[in-house]
mmCIF file of the N, C-alpha and C atoms, coordinates in Angstrom:
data_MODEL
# 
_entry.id   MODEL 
# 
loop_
_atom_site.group_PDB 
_atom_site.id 
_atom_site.type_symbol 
_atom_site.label_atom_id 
_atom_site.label_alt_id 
_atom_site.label_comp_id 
_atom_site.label_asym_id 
_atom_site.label_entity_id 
_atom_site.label_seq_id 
_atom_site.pdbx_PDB_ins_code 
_atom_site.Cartn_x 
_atom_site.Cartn_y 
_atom_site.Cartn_z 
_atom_site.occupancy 
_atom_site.B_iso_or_equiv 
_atom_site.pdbx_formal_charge 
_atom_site.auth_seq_id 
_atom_site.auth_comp_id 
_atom_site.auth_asym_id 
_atom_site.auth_atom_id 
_atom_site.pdbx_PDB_model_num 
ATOM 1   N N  . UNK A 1 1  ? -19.982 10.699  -12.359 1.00 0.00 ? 1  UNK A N  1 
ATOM 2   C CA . UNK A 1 1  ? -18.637 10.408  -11.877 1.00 0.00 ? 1  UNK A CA 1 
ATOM 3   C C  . UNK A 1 1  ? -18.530 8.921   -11.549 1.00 0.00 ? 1  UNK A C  1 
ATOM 4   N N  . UNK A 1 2  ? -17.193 8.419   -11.822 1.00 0.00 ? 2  UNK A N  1 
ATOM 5   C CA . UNK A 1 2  ? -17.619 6.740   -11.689 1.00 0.00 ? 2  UNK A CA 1 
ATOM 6   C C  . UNK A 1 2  ? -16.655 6.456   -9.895  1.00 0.00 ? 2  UNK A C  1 
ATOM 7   N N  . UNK A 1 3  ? -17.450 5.661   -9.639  1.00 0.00 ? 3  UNK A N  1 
ATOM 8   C CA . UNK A 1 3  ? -16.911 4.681   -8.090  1.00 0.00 ? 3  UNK A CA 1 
ATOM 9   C C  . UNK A 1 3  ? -15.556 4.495   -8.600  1.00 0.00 ? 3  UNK A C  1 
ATOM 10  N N  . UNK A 1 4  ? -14.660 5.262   -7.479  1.00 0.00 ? 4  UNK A N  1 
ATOM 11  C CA . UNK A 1 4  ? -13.906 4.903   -6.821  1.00 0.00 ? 4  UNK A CA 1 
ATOM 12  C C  . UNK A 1 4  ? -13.088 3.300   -6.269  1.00 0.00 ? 4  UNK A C  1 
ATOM 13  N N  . UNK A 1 5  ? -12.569 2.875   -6.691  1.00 0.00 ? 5  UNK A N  1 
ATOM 14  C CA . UNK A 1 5  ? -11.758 1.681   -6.282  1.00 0.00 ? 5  UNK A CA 1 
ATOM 15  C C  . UNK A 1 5  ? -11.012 1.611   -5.411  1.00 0.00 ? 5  UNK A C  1 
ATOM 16  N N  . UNK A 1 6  ? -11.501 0.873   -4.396  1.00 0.00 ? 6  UNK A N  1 
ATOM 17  C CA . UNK A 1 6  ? -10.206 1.092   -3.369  1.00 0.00 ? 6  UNK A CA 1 
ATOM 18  C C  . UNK A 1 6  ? -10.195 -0.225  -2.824  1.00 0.00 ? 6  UNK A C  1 
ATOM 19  N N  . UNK A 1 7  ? -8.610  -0.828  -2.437  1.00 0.00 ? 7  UNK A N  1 
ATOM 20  C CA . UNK A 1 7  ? -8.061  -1.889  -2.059  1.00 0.00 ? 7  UNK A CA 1 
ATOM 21  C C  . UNK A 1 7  ? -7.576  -1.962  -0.893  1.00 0.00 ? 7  UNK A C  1 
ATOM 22  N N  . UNK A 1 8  ? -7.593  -3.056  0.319   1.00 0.00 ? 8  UNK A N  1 
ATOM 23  C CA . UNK A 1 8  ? -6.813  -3.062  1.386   1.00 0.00 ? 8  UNK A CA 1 
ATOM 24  C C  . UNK A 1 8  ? -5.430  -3.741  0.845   1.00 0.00 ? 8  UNK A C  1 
ATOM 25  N N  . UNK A 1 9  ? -4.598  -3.042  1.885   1.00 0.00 ? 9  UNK A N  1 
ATOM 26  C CA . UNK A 1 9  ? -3.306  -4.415  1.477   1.00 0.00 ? 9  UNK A CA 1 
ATOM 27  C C  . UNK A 1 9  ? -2.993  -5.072  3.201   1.00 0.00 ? 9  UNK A C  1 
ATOM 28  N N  . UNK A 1 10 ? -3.431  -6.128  2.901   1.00 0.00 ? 10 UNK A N  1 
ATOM 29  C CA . UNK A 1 10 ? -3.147  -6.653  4.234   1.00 0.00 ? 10 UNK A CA 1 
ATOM 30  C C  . UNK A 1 10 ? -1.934  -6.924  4.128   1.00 0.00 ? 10 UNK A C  1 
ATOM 31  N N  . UNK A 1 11 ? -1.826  -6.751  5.870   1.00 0.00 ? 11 UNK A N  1 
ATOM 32  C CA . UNK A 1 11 ? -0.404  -7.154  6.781   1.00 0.00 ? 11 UNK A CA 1 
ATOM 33  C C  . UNK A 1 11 ? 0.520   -5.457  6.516   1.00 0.00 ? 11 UNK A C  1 
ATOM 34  N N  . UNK A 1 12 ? -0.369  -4.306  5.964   1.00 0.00 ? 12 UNK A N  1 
ATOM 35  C CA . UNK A 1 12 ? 0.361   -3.065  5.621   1.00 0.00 ? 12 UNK A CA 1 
ATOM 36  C C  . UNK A 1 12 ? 0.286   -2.214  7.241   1.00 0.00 ? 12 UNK A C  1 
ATOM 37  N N  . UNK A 1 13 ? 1.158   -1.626  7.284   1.00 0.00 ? 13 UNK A N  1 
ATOM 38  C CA . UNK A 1 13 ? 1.166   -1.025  8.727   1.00 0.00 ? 13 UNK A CA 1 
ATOM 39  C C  . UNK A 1 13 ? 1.277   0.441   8.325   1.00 0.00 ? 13 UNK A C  1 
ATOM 40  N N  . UNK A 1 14 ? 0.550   1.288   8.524   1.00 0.00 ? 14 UNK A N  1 
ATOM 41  C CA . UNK A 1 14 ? 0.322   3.129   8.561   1.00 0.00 ? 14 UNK A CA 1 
ATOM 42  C C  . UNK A 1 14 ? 1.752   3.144   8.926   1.00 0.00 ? 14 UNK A C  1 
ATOM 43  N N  . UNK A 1 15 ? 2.469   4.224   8.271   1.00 0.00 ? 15 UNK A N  1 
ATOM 44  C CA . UNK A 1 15 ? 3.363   5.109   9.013   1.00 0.00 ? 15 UNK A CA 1 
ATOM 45  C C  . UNK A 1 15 ? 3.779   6.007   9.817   1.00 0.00 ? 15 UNK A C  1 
ATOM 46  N N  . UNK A 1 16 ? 2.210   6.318   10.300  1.00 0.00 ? 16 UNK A N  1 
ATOM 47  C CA . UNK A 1 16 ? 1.864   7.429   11.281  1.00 0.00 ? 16 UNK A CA 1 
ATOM 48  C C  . UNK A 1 16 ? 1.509   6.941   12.041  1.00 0.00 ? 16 UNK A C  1 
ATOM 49  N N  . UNK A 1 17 ? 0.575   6.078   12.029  1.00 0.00 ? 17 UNK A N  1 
ATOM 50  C CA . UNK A 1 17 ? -0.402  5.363   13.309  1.00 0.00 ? 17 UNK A CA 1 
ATOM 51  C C  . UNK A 1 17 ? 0.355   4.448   13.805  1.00 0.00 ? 17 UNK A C  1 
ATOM 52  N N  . UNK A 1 18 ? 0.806   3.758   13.419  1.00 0.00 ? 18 UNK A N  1 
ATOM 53  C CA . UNK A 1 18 ? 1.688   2.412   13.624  1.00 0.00 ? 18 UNK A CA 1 
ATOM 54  C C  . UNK A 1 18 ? 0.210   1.210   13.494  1.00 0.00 ? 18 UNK A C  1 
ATOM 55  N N  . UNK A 1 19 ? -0.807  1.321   12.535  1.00 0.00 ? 19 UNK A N  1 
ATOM 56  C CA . UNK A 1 19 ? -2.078  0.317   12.759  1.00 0.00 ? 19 UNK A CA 1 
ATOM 57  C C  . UNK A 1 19 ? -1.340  -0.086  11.727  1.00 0.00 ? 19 UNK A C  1 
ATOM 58  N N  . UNK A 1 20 ? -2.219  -1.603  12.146  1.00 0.00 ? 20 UNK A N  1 
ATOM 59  C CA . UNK A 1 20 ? -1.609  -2.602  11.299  1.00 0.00 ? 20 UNK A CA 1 
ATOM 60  C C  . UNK A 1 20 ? -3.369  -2.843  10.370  1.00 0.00 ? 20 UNK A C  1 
ATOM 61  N N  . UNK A 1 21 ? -3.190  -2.895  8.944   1.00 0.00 ? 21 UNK A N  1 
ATOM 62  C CA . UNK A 1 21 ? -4.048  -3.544  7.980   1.00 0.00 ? 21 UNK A CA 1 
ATOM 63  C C  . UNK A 1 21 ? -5.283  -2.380  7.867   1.00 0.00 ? 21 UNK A C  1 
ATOM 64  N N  . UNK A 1 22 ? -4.858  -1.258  7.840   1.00 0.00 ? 22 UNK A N  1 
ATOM 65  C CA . UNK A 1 22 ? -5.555  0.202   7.724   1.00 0.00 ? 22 UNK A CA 1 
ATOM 66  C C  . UNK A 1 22 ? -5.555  0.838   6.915   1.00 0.00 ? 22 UNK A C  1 
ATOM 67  N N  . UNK A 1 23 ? -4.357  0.160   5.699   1.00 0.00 ? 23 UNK A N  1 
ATOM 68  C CA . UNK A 1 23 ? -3.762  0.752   4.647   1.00 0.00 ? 23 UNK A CA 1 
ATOM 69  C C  . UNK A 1 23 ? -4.768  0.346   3.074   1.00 0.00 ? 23 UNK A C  1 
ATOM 70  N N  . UNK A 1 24 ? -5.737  1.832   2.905   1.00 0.00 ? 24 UNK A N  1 
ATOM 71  C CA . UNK A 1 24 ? -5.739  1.206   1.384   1.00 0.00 ? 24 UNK A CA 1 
ATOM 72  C C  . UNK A 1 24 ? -5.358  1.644   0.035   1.00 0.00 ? 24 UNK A C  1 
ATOM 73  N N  . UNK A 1 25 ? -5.200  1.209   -1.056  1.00 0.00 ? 25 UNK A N  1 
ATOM 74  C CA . UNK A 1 25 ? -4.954  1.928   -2.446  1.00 0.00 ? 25 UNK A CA 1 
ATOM 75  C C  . UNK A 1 25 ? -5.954  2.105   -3.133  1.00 0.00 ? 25 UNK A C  1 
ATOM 76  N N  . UNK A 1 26 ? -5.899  3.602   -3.995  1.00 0.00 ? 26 UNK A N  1 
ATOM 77  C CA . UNK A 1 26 ? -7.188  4.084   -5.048  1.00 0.00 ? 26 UNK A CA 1 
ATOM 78  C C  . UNK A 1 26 ? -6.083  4.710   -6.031  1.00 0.00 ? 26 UNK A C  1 
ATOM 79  N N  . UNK A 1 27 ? -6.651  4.759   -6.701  1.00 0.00 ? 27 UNK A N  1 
ATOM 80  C CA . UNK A 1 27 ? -5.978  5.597   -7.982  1.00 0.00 ? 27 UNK A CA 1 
ATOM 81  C C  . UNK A 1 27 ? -6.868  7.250   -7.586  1.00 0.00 ? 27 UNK A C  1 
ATOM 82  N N  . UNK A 1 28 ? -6.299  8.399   -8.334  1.00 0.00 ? 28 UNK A N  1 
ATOM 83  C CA . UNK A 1 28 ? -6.737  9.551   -8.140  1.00 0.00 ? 28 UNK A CA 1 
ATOM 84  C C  . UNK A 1 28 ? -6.091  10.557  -9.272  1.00 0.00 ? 28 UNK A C  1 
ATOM 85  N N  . UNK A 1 29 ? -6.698  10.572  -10.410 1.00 0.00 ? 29 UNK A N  1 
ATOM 86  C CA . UNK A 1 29 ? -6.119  11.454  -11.426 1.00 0.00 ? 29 UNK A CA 1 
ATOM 87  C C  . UNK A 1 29 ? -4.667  10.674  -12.257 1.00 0.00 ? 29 UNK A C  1 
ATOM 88  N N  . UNK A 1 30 ? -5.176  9.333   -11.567 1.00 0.00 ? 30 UNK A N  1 
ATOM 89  C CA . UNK A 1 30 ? -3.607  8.010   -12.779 1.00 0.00 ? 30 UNK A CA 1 
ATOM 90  C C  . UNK A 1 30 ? -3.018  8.207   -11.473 1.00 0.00 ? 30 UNK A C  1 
ATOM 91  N N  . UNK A 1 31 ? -2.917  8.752   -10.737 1.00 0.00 ? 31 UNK A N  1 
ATOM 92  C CA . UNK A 1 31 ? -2.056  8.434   -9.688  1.00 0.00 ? 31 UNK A CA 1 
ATOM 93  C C  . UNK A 1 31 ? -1.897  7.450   -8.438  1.00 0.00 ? 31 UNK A C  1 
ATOM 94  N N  . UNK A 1 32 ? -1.511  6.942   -8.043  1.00 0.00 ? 32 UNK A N  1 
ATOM 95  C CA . UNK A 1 32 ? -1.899  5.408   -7.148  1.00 0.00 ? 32 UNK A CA 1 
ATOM 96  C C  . UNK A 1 32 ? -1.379  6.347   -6.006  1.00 0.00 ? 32 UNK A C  1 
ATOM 97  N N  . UNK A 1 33 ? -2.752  6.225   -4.561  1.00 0.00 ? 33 UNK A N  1 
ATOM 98  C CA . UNK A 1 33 ? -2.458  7.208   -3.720  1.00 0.00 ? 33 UNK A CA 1 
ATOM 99  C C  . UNK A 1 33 ? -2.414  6.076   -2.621  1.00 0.00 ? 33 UNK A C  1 
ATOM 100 N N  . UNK A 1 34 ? -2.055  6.178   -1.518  1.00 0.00 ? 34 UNK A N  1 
ATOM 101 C CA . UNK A 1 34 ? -2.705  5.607   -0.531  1.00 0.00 ? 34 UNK A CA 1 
ATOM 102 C C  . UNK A 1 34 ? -2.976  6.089   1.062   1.00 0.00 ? 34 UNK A C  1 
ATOM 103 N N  . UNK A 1 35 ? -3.491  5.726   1.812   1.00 0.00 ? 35 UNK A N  1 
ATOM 104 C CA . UNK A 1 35 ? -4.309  6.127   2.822   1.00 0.00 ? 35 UNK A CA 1 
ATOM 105 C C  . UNK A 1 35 ? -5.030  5.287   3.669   1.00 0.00 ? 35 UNK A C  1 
ATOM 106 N N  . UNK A 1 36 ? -4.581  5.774   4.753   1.00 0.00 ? 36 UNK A N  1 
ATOM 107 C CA . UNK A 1 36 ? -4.962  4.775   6.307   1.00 0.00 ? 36 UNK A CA 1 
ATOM 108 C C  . UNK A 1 36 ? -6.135  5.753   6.395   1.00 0.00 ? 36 UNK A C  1 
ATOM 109 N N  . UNK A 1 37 ? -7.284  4.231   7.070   1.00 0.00 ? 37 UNK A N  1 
ATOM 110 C CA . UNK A 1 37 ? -8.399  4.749   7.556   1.00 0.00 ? 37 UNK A CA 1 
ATOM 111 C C  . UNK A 1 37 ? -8.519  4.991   9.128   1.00 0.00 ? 37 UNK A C  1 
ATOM 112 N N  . UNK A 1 38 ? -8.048  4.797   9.472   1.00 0.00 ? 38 UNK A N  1 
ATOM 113 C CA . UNK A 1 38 ? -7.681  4.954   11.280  1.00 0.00 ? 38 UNK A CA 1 
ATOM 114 C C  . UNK A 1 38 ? -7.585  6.513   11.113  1.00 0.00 ? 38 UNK A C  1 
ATOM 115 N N  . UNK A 1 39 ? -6.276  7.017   10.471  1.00 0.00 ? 39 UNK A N  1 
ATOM 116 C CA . UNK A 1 39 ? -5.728  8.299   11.136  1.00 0.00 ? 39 UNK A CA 1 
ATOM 117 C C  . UNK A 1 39 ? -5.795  9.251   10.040  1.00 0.00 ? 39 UNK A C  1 
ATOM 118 N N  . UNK A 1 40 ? -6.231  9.043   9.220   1.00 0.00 ? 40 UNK A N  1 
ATOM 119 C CA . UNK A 1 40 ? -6.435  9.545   7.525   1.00 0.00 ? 40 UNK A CA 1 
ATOM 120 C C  . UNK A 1 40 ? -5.158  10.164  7.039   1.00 0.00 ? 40 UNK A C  1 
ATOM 121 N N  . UNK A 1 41 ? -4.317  9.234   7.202   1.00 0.00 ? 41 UNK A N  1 
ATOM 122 C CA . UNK A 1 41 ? -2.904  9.401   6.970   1.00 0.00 ? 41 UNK A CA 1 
ATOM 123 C C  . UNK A 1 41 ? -3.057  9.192   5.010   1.00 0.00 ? 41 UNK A C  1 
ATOM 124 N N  . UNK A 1 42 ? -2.223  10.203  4.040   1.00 0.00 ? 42 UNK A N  1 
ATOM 125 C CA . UNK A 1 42 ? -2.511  9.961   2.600   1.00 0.00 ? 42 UNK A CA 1 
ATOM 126 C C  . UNK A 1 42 ? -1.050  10.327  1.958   1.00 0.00 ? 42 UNK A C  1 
ATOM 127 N N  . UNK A 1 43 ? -0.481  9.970   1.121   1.00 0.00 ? 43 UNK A N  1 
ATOM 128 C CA . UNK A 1 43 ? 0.588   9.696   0.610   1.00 0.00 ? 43 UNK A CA 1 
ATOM 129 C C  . UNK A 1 43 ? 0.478   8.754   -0.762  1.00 0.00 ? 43 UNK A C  1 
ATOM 130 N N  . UNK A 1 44 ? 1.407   9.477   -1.629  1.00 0.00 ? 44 UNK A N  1 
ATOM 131 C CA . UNK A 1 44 ? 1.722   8.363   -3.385  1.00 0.00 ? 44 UNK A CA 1 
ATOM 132 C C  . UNK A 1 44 ? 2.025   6.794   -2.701  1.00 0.00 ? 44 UNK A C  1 
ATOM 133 N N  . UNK A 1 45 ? 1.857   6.087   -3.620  1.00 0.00 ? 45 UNK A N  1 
ATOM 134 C CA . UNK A 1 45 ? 2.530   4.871   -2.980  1.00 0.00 ? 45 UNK A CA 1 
ATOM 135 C C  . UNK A 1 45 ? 3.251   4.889   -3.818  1.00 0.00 ? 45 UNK A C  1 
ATOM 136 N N  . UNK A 1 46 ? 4.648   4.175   -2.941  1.00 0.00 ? 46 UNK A N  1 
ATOM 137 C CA . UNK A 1 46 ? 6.324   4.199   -3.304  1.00 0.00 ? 46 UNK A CA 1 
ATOM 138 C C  . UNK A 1 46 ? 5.994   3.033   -4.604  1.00 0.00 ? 46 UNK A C  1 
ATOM 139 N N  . UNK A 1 47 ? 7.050   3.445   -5.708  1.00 0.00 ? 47 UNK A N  1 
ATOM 140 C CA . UNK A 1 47 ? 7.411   2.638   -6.121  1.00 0.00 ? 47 UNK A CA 1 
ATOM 141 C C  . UNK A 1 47 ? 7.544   1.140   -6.005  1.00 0.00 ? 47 UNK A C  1 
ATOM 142 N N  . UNK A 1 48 ? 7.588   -0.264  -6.609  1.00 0.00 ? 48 UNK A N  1 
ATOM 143 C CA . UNK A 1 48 ? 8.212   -1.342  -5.758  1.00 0.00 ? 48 UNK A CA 1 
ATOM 144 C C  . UNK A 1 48 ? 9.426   -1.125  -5.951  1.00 0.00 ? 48 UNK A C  1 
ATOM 145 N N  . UNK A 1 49 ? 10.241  -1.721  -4.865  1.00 0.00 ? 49 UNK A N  1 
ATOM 146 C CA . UNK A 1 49 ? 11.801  -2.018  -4.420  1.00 0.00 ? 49 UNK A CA 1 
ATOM 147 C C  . UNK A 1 49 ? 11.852  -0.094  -4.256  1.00 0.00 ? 49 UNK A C  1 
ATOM 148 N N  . UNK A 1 50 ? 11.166  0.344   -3.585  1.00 0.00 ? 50 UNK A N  1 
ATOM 149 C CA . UNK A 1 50 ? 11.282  1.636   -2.552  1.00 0.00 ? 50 UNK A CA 1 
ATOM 150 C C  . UNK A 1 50 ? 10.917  1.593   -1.555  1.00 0.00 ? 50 UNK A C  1 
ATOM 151 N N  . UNK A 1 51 ? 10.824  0.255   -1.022  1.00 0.00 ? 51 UNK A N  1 
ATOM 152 C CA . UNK A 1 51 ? 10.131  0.132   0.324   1.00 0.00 ? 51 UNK A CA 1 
ATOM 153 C C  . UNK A 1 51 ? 11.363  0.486   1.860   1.00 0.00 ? 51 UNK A C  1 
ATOM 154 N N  . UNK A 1 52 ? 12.601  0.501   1.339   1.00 0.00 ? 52 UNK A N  1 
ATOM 155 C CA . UNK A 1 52 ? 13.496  0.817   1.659   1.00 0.00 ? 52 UNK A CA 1 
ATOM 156 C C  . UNK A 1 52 ? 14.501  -0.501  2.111   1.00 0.00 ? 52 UNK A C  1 
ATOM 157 N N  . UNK A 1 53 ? 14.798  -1.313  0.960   1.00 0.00 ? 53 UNK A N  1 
ATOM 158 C CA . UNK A 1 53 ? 15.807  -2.127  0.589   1.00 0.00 ? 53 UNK A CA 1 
ATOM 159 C C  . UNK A 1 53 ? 15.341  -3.548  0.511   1.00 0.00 ? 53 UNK A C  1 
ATOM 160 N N  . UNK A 1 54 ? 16.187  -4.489  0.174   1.00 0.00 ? 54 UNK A N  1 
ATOM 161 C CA . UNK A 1 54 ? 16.238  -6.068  -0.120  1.00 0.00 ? 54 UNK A CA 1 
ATOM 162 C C  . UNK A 1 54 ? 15.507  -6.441  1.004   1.00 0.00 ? 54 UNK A C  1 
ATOM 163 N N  . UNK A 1 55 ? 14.430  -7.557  0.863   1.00 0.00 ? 55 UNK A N  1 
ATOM 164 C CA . UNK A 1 55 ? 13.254  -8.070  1.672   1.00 0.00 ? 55 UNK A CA 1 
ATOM 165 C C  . UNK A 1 55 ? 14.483  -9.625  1.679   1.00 0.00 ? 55 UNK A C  1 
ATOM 166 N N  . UNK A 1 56 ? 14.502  -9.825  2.795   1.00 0.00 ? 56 UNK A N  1 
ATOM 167 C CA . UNK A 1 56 ? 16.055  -11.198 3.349   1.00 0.00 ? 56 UNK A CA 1 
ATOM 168 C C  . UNK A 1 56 ? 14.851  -12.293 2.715   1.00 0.00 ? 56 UNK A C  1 
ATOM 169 N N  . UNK A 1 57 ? 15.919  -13.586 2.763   1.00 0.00 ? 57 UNK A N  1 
ATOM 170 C CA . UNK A 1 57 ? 15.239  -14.593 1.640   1.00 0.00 ? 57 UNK A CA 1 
ATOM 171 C C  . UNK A 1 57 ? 13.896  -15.312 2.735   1.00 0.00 ? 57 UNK A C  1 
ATOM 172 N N  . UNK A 1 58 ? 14.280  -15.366 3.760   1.00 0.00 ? 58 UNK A N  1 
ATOM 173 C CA . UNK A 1 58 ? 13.290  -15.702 5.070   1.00 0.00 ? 58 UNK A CA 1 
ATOM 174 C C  . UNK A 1 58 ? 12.048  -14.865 5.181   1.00 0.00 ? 58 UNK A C  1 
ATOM 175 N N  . UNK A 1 59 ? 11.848  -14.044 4.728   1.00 0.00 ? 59 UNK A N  1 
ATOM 176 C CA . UNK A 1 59 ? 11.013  -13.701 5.222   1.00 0.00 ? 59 UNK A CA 1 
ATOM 177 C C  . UNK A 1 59 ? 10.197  -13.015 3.498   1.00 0.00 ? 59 UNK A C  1 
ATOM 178 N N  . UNK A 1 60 ? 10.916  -13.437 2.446   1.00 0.00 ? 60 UNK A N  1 
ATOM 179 C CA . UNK A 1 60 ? 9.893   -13.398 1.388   1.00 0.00 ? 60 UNK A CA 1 
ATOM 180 C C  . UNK A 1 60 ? 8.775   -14.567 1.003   1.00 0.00 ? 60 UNK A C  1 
ATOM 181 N N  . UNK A 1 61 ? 7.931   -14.471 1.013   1.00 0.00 ? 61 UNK A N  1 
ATOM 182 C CA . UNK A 1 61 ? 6.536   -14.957 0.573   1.00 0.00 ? 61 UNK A CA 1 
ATOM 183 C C  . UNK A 1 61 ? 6.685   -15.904 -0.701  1.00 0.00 ? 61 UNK A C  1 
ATOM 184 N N  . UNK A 1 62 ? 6.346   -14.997 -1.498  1.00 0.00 ? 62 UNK A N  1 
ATOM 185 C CA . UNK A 1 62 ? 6.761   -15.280 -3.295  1.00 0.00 ? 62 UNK A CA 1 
ATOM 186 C C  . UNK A 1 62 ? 6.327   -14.130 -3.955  1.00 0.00 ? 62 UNK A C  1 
ATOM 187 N N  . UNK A 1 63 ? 6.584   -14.026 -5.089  1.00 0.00 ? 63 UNK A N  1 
ATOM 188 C CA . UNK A 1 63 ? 6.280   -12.939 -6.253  1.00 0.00 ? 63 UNK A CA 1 
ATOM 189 C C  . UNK A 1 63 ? 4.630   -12.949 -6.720  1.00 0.00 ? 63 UNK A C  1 
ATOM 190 N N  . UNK A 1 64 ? 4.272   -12.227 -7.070  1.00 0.00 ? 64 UNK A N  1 
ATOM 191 C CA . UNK A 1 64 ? 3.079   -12.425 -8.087  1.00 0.00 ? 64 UNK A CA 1 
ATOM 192 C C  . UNK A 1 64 ? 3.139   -11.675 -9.343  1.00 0.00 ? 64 UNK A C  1 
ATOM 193 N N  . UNK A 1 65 ? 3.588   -12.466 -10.456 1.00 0.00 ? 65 UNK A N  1 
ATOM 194 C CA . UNK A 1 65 ? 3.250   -11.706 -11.477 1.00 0.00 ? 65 UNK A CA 1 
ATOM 195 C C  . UNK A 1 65 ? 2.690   -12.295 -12.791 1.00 0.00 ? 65 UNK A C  1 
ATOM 196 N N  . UNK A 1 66 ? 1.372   -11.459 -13.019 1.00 0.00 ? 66 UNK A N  1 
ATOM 197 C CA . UNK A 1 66 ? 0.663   -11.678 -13.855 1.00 0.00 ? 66 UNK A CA 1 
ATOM 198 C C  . UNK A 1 66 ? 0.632   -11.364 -15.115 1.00 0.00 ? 66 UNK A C  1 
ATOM 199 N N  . UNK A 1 67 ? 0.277   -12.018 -15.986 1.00 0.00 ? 67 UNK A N  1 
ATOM 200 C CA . UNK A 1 67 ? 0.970   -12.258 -17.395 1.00 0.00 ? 67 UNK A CA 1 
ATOM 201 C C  . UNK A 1 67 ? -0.007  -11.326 -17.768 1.00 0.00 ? 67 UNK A C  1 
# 
């Protein structure tokens, strides 16, 4: 069976726990799952732009997208 991949996403906050940077992503059968290690909170991860609306121009970062 091959290792597992799993990613933090910093600055991500659990939706259950309210922890901040607990949040990581694995794939699981093609599916992109994710899951806090604090409270073993597990859930699909949303779509992008399902995070639940327009991110205001102040407080976006920048894009990353790779060719």
């Amino acid at each position: 069976m091959a290792r597992q991949r799993k990613r933090f996403i910093a600055g991500a906050t659990c939706p259950e726990c309210q922890q901040q940077d607990t949040i990581m992503v694995y794939f699981e059968d093609d599916v992109e799952q994710i899951a806090c290690v604090a409270c073993d909170y597990h859930a699909l991860r949303p779509e992008q732009g399902e995070s639940g609306g327009p991110v205001a121009d102040d407080q976006l970062i920048g894009i990353f997208k790779p060719d």
